[in-house]
DOVONU-198859 format. One line per field, with one value per residue: x, y negated, z of N, C-alpha, C in turn; chain. Coordinates in steps of 0.1 Angstrom, whole numbers. Atoms other than C-alpha are relative to their C-alpha. Layout:
nx: c(X	...)
ny: c(Y	...)
nz: c(Z	...)
cax: c(X	...)
cay: c(Y	...)
caz: c(Z	...)
cx: c(X	...)
cy: c(Y	...)
cz: c(Z	...)
chain: c(A	...)
//
This chain:
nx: c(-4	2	2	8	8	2	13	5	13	6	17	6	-10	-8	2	4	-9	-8	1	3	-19	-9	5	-10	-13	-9	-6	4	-11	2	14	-3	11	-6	-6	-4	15	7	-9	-2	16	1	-6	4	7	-3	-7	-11	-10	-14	5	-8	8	-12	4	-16	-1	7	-6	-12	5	-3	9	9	0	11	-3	11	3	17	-4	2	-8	-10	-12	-1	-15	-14	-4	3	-14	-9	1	-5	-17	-4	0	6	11	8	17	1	13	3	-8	6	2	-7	-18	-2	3	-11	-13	3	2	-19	-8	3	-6	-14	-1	11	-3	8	13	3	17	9	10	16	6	14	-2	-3	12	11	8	-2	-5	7	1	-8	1	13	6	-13	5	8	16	9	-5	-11	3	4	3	-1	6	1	7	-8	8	-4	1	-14	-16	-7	-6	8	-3	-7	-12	-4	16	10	-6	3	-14	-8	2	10	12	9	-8	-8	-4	10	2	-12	-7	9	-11	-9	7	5	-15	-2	11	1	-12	-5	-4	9	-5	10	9	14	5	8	-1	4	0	18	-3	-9	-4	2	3	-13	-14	11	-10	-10	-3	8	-4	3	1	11	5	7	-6	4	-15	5	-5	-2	-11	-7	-9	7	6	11	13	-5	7	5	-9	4	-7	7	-7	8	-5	9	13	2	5	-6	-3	6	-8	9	-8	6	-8	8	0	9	4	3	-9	-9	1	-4	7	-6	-7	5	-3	14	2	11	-6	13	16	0	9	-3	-22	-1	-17	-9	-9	9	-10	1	-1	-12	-9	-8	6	11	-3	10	-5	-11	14	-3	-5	-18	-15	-6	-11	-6	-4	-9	-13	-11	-4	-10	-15	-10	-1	-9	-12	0	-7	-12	-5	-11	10	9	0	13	5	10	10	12	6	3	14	-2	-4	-12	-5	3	16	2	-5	7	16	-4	0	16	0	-2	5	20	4	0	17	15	-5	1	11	1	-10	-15	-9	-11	-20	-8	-10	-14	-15	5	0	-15	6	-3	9	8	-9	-10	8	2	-9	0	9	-8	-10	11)
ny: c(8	-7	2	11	-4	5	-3	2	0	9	-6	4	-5	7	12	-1	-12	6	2	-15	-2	8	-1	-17	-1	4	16	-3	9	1	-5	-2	0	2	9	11	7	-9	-7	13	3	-8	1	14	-3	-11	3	-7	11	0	-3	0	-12	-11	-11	-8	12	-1	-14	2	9	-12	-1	-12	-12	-9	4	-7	-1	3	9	-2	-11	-1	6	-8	-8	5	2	-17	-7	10	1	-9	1	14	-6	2	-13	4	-8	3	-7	-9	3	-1	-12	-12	-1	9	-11	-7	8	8	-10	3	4	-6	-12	1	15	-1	10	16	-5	-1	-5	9	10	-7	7	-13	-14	8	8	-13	-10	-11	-10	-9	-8	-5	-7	-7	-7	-7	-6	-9	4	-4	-7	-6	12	-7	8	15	13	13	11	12	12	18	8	1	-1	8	12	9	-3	-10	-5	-13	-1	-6	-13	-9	-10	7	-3	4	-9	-7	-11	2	7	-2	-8	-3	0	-9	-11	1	-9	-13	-9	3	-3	-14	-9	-3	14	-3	-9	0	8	4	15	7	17	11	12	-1	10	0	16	12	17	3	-8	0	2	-8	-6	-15	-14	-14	-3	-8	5	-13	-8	-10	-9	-10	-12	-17	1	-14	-10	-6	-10	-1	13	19	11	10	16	10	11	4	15	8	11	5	2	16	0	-7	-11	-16	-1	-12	-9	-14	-15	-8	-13	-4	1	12	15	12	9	18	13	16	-1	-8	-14	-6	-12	-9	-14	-15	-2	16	0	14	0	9	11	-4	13	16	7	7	12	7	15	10	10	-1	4	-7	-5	-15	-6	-3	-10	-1	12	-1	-10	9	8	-12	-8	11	0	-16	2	3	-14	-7	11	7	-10	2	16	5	9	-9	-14	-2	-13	-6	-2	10	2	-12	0	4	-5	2	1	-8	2	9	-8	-8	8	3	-12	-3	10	-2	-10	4	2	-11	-6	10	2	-13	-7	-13	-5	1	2	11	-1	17	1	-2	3	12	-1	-1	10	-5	-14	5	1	-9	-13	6	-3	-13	-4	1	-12	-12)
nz: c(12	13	8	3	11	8	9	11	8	-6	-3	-11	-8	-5	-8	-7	-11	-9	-11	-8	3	-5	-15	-9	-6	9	5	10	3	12	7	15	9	10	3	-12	-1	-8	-16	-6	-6	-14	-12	-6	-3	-14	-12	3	2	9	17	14	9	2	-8	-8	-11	-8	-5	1	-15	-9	-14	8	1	7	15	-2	14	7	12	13	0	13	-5	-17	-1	3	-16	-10	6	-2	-18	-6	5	-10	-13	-6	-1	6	-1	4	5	12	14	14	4	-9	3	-9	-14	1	-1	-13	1	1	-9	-10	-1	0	-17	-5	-10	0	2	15	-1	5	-8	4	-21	0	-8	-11	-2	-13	2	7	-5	-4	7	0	-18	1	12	-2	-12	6	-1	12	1	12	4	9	8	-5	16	-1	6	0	9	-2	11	9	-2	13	-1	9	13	2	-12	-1	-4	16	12	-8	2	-11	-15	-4	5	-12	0	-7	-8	-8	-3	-6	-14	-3	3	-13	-17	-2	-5	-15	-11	3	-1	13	11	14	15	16	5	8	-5	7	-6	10	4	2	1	6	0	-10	6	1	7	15	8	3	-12	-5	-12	2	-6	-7	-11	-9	-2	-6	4	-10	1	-12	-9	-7	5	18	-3	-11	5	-2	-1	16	-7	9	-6	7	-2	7	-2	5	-9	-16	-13	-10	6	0	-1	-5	3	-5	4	-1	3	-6	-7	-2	7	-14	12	-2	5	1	-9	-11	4	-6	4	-3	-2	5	-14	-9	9	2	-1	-13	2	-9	1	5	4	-18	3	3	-11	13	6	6	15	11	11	-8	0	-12	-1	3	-11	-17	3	0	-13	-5	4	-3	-13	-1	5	-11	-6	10	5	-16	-4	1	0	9	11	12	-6	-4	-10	6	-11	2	15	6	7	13	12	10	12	8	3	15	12	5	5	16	9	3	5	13	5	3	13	16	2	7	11	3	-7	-4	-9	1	-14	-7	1	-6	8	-9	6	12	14	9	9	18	4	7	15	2	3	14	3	0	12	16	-3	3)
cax: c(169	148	155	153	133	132	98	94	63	38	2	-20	-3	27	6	-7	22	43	24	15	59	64	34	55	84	101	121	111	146	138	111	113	87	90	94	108	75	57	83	88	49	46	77	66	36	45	73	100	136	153	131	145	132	165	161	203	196	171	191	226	213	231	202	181	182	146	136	96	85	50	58	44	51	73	97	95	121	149	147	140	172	191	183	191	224	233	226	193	158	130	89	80	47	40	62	49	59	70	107	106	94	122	148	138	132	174	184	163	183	214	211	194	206	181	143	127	85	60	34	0	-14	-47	-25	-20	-54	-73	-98	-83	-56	-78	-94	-64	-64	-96	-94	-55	-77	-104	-131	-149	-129	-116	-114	-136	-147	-132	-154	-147	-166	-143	-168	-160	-157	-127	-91	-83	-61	-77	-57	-35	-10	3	-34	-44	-25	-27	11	23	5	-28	-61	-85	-64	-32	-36	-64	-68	-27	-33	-65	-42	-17	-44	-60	-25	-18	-52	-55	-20	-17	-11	-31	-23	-51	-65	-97	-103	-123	-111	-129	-126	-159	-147	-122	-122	-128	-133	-96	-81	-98	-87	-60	-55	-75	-78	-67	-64	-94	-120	-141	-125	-134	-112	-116	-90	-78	-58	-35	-16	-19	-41	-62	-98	-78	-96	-122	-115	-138	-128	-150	-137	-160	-145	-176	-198	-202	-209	-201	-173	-178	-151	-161	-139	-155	-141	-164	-157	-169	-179	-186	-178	-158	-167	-147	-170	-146	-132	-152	-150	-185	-186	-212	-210	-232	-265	-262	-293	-276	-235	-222	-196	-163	-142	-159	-138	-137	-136	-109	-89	-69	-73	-100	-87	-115	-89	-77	-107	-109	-96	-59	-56	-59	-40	-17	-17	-9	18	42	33	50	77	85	79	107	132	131	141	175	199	218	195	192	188	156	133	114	89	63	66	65	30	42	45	80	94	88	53	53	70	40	11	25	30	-11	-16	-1	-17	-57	-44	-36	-70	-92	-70	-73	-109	-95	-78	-39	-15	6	43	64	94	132	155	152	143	171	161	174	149	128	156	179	145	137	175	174	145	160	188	165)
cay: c(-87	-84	-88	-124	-119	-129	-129	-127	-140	-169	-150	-145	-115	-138	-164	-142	-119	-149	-162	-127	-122	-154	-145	-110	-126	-129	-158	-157	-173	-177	-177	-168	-181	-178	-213	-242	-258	-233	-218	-256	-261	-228	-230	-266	-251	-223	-237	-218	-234	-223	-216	-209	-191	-170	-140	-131	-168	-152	-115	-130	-153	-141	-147	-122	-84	-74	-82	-78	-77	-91	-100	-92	-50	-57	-74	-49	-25	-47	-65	-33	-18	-47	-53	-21	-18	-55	-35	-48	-33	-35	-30	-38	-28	-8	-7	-9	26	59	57	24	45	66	42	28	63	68	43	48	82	66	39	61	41	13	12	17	17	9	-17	5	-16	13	39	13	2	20	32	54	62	75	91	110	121	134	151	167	181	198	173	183	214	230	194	201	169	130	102	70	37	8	-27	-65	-90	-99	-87	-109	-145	-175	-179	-158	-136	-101	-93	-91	-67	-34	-19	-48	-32	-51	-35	-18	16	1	-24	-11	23	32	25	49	75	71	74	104	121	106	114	152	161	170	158	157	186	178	151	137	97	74	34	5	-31	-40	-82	-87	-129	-157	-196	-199	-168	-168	-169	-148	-137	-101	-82	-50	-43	-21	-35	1	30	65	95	127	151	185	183	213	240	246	269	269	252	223	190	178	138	115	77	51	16	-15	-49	-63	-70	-109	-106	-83	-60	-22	-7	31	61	99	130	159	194	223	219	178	144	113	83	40	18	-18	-12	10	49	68	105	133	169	201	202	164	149	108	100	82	50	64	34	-6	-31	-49	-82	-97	-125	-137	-157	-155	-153	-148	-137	-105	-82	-71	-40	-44	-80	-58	-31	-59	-72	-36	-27	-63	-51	-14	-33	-52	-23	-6	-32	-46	-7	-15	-46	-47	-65	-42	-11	4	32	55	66	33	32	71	68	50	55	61	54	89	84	56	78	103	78	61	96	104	66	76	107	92	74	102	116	84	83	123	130	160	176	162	178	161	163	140	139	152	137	101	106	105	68	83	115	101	94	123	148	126	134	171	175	157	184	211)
caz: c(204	176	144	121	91	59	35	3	-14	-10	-12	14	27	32	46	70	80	94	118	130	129	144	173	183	191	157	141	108	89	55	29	-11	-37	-72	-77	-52	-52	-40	-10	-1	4	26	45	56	65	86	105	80	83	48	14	-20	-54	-53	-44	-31	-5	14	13	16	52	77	104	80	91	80	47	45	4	-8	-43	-80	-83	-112	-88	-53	-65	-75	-42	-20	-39	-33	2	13	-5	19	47	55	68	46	47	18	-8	-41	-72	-107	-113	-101	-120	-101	-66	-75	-74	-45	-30	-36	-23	9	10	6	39	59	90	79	81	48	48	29	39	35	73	67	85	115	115	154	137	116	141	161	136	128	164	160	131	144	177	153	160	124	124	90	71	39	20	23	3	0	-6	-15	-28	-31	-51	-80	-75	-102	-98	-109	-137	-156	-135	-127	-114	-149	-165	-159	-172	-142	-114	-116	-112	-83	-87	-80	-56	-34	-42	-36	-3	0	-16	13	41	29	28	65	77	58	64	29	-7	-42	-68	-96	-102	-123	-125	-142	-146	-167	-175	-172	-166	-196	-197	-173	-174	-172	-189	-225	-259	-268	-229	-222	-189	-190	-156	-134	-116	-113	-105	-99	-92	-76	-60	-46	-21	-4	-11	-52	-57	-27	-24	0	4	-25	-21	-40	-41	-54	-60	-72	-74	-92	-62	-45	-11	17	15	17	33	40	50	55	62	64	80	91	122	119	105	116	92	96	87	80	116	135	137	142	146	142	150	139	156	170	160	157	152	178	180	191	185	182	169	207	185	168	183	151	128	101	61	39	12	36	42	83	77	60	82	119	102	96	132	141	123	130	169	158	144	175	194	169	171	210	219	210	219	187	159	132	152	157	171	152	175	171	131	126	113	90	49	35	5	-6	0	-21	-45	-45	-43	-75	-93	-85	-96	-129	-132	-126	-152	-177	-167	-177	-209	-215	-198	-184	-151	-144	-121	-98	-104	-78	-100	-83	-104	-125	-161	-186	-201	-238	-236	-262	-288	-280	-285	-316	-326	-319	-341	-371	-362	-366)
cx: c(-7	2	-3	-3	1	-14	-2	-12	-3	-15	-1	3	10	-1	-6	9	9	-6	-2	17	2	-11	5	14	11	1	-1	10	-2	-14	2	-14	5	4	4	-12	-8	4	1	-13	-3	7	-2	-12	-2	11	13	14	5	-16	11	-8	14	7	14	-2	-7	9	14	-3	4	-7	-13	1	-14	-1	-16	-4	-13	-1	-11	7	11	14	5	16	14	6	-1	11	15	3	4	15	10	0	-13	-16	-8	-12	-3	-17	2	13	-8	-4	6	17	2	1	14	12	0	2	20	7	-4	8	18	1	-11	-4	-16	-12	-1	-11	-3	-7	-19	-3	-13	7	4	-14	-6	-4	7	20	-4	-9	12	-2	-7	-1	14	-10	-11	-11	-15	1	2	-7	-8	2	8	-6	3	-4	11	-9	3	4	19	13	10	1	-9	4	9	11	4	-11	-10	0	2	15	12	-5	-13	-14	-1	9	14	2	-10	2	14	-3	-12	2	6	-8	-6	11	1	-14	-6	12	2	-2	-9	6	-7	-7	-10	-7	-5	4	-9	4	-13	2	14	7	-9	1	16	9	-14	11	3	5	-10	5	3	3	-18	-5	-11	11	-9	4	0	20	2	7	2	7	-6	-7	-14	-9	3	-13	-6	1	-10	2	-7	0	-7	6	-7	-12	3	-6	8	10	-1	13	0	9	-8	4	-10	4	-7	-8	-9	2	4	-2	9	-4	6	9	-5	-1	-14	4	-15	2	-11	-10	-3	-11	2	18	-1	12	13	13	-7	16	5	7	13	4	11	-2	-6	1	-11	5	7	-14	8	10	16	3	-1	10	16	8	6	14	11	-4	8	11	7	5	14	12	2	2	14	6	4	-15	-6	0	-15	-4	-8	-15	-14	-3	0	-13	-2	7	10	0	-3	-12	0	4	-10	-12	0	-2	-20	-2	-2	-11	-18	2	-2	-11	-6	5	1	-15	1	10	17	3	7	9	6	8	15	9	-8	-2	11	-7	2	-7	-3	10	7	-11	-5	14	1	-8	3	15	-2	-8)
cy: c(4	-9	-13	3	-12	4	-4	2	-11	6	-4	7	-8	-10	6	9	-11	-3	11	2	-8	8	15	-6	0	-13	5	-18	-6	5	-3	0	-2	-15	-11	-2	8	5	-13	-1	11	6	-11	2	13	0	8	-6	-1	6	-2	5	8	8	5	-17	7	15	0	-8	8	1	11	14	6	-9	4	-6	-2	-9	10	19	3	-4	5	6	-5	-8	11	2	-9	-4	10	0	-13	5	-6	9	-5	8	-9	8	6	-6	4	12	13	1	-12	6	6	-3	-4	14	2	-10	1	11	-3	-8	7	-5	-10	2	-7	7	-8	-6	1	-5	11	8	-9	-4	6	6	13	11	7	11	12	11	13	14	14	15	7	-4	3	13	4	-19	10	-11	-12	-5	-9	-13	-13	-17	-12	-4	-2	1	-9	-17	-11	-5	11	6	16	4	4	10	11	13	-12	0	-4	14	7	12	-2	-8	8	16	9	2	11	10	7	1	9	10	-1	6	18	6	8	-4	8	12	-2	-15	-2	-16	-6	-14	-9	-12	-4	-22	-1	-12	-5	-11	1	11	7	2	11	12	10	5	15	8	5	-7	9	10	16	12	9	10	8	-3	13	6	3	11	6	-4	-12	-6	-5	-17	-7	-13	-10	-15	-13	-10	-11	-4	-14	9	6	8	10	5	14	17	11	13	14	14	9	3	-17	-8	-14	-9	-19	-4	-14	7	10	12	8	14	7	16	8	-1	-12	-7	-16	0	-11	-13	5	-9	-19	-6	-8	-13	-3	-16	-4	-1	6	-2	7	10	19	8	4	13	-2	-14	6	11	-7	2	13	6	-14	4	13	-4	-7	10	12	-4	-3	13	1	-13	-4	-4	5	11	-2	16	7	6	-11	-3	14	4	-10	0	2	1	12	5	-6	8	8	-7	-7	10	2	-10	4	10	-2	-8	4	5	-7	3	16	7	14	-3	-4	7	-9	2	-12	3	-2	-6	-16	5	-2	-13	1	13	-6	2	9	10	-4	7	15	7	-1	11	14	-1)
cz: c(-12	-13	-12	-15	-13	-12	-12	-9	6	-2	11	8	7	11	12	9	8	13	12	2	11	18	12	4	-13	-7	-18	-11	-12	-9	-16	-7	-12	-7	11	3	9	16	6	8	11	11	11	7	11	12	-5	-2	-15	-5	-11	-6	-6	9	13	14	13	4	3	17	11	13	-2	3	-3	-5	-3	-20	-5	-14	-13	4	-9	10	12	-5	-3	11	12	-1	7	16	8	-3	11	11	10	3	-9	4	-13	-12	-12	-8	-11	-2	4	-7	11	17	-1	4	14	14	4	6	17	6	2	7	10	16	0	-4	-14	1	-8	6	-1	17	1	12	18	6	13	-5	-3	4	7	-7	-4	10	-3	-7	2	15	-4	2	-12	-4	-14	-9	-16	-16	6	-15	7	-8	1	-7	5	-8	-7	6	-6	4	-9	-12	0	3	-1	1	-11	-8	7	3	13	14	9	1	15	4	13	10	12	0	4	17	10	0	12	12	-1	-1	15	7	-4	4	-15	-14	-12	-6	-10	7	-12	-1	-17	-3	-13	8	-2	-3	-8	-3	13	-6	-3	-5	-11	-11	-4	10	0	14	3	14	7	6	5	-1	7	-2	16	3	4	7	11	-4	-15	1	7	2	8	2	-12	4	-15	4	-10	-1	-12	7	-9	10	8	12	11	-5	8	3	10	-1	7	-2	12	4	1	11	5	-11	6	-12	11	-15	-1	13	12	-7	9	-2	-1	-1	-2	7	6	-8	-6	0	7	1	9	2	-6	-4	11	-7	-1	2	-5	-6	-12	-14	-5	-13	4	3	17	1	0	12	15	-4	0	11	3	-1	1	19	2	0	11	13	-5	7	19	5	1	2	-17	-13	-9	-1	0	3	-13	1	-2	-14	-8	-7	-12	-15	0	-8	-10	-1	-7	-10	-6	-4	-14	-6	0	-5	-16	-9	0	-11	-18	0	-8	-14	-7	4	8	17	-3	14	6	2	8	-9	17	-2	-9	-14	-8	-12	-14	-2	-10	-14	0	-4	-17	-11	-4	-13	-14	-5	-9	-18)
chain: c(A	A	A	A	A	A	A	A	A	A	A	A	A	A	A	A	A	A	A	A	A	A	A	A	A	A	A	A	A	A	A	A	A	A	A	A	A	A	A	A	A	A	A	A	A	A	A	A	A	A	A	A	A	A	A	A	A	A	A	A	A	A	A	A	A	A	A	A	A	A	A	A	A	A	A	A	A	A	A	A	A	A	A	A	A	A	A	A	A	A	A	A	A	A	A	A	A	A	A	A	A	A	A	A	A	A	A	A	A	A	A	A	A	A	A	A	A	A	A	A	A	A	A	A	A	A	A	A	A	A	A	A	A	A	A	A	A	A	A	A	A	A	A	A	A	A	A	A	A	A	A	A	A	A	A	A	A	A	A	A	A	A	A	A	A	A	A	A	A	A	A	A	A	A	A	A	A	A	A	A	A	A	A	A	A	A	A	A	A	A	A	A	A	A	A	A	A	A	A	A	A	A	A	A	A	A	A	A	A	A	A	A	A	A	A	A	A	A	A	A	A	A	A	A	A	A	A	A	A	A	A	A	A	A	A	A	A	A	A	A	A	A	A	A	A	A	A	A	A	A	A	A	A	A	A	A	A	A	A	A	A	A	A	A	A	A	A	A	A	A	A	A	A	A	A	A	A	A	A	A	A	A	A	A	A	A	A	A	A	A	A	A	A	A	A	A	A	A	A	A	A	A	A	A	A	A	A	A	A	A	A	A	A	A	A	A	A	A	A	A	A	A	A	A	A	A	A	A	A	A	A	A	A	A	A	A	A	A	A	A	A	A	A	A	A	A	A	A	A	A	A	A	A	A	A	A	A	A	A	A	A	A	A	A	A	A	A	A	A	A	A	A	A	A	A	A	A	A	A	A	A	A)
//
């Protein structure tokens, strides 16, 4: 019995996670766009019974027990929050901001019955589970260095959108490089403490967003970190993200130790080992056999296919509907990852805006939304 799903969003994620949903074996009940128009046009087109642009239709349905989230990051955590509280599952992607993470985060904690992942498809991808593997069995031995090459063309909506702005989640950092974040954690086994990043606006207008409109979201990025035990020399981590380039995209992960290295190239995973005089292919892509969106790069759409066959894998373990296994989506994010990869997020951004070294503080507790005015207070006290 698995599970009938409800999807919120009309992108190309959306457009690409149903048919993948519906080809596993799920009924995919409902579909949420922000305006009628829109969820009308791509429920009709995917074969979805019930559309709306309100949001409690699709989480109120009682044929709904997962709840998959591909929306604006301004708008994850309020449905995340909400869906779980209803008692449903959710996979859903990034939030704006780490107080947002937070919340989301909490409530995860407080339904712990019901699955609650993020939707980083990188840590699902072969390559780079086998890579893992590789790297868990001491194929490079003491890990030392990870670089990575991220290139391709505009992130940015044809007109003016969330995509643009950079305090709503748009920009190379947060959309792309979040999820780079999150596989060098999953694939090092351990998390940033200092950061050092770089971002520009290098494309600030377009034919269609002029005027008065400005981009202040990233379209380079560059941003180094430590990673390990504070203190210790850890993993150096360089990460190098260009969304200025037509053409091919560049989609390049490398992790260097001392005995080797294990590099995925788009979808294949080549190694090389000390003294070897050529690296060798240790995983091909053995050709992809779905369908073909220019708008999805190969990597995140088999990562994709991967992780909707964990989920039926999850779910078809149990009879009862919105039970599931842990076992086939344990490799994947939680919520309190998302919690950390936002917090570094924030902190390459205090770097570019400081030029210096930031630590990385997850935060334990929510903020006290009256700090500001009660320390303002104190002082006129004083």
């Amino acid at each position: 019995m698995l599970p009938g799903v409800g999807v919120f969003g009309t992108g190309t994620t959306a457009r690409v996670l149903v048919p993948l949903l519906q080809a596993e074996g799920f009924e995919v009940h409902a579909l949420w766009g922000r305006s009628e128009e829109e969820a009308c046009c791509l429920a009709k087109e995917l074969g979805i019974p019930f559309h709306t642009s309100r949001s409690d239709d699709v989480l109120l349905h009682q044929d709904v027990d997962l709840v998959c989230i591909y929306i604006p990051p301004s708008m994850t955590k309020q449905i995340a929050v909400k869906a779980l509280g209803i008692g449903k599952n959710v996979v859903c992607e990034k939030a704006t901001t780490a107080v947002d993470s937070f919340k989301m985060v909490a409530a995860a904690r407080y339904y712990p019955q019901l699955l609650s992942i993020m939707g980083n498809t990188l840590r699902f991808l072969p390559a780079f589970v086998a890579m893992r593997k590789l790297l868990v069995e001491g194929y490079v031995g003491e890990i030392q260095v990870c670089d990575v090459r991220v290139y391709g063309p505009s992130l940015l909506d044809q007109s003016y959108g969330w995509t643009c702005e950079e305090l709503m989640g748009g920009g190379g950092l947060h959309i792309v490089g979040s999820a780079i974040i999150d596989l060098l954690s999953y694939l090092t086994g351990t998390r940033a403490h200092r950061v050092h990043g770089l971002l520009r606006t290098f494309v600030q207008q377009k034919n269609l967003i002029r005027g008065i409109r400005r981009i202040t979201s990233d379209d380079f990025c560059f941003f180094q970190m430590l990673m390990g035990v504070n203190g210790s020399a850890g993993v150096c981590c360089t990460v190098t993200l260009n969304f200025n380039m037509p053409g091919s995209f560049v989609h390049e992960v490398m992790v260097v130790g001392s005995t080797g290295r294990l590099v995925v190239r788009g979808t294949q995973l080549y190694g090389q080992r000390n003294g070897s005089k050529e690296e060798e292919l240790l995983l091909g892509d053995n050709g992809w056999a779905g369908p073909e969106v220019k708008e999805m790069p190969l990597p995140y759409l088999q990562g994709l296919s991967s992780m909707v066959k964990a989920l039926r894998q999850s779910f078809q373990a149990h009879e009862e509907r919105r039970s599931w296994e842990w076992g086939p989506v344990c490799s994947a994010p939680t919520f309190e990852d998302g919690l950390y990869v936002q917090t570094v997020v924030e902190a390459v951004k205090r770097s570019n805006s400081s030029g210096e070294w930031v630590c990385v503080e997850v935060m334990s507790q929510e903020p006290d939304p009256n700090q500001n005015l009660c320390e303002a207070l104190q002082r006129n006290k004083n």
